[in-house]
N, C-alpha and C positions, 0 to 999 in steps of 0.2 A: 233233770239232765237236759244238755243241750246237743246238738248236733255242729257241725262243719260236715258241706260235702260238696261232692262234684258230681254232676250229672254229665253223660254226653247226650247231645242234642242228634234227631235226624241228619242233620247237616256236614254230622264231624266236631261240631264246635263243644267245647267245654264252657259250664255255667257254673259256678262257685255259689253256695248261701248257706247260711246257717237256721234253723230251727228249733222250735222246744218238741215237736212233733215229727220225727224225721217220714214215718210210714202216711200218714195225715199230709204232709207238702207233698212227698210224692204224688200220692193220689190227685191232689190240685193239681199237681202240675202233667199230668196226665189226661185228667178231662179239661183242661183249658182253663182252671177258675184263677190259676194266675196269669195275670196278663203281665206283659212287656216281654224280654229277649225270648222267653221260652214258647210263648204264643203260638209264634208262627214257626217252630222249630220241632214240630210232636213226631213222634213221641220221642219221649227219652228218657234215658236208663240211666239209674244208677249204679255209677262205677267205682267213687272211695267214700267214705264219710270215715268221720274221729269225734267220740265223745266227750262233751266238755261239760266241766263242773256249772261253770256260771255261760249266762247270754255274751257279758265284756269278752271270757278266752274264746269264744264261737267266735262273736263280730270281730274279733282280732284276726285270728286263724283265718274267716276267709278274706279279710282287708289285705294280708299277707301275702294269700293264694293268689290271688285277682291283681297282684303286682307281678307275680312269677310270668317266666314263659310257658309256651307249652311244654316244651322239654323237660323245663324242671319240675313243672304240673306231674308230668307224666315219668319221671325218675320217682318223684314223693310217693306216687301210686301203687310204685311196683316194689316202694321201701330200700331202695337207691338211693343211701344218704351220704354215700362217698360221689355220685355223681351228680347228686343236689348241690352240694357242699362247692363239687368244681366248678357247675355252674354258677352258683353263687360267685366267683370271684373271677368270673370270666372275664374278658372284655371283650363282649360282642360288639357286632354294627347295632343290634335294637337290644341295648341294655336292659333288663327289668328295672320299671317303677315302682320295684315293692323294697323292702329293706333288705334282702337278701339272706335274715334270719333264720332259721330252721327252727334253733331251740324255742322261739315261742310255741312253735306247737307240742300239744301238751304227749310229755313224756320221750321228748326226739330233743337231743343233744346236738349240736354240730361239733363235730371230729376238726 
């Protein structure tokens, strides 16, 4: 099994990645042994993760997530797929660079 998840950082900030170990990454990413955004951002918690059959639906799911805003980050969170869905077809000032898709992720339909 694979993972997708989102962490929050000290900062506020939201980190998207996926995993074959989700309990194992955390731990790294808690004592520092992953380096880059999370680094200098400890600690931090995790806040969603969704399990996926293969590595491809994970690196999909979070290439997907890491296109979203935060709003829609945090609509998918709270399982808001009528307000994902609006954002998806919004037309803000800072449009997302993600596909605006929902059904890729596994077992979430868009309405």
């Amino acid at each position: 099994m694979f993972w997708v998840y989102i962490l929050r950082c000290a900062d506020g900030s939201y980190y998207t990645g996926h995993t074959d170990n989700l309990e194992r990454r955390i731990g790294q990413y808690q004592t520092g042994e992953c380096v880059g955004y999370t680094a200098t951002r400890r600690p931090v918690e995790l806040i969603w993760s969704q399990e996926c059959v293969t590595r491809v639906d994970a690196l999909s799911a979070e290439m997907q997530i890491k296109g979203w805003s935060r709003k829609k980050k945090e609509a998918m969170m709270r399982g808001d797929w009528t307000e994902v869905s609006r954002l998806a077809k919004s037309k803000s000032a800072h449009p997302s660079t993600g596909s605006g898709r929902t059904d890729l992720l596994l077992g979430e339909v868009e309405n």
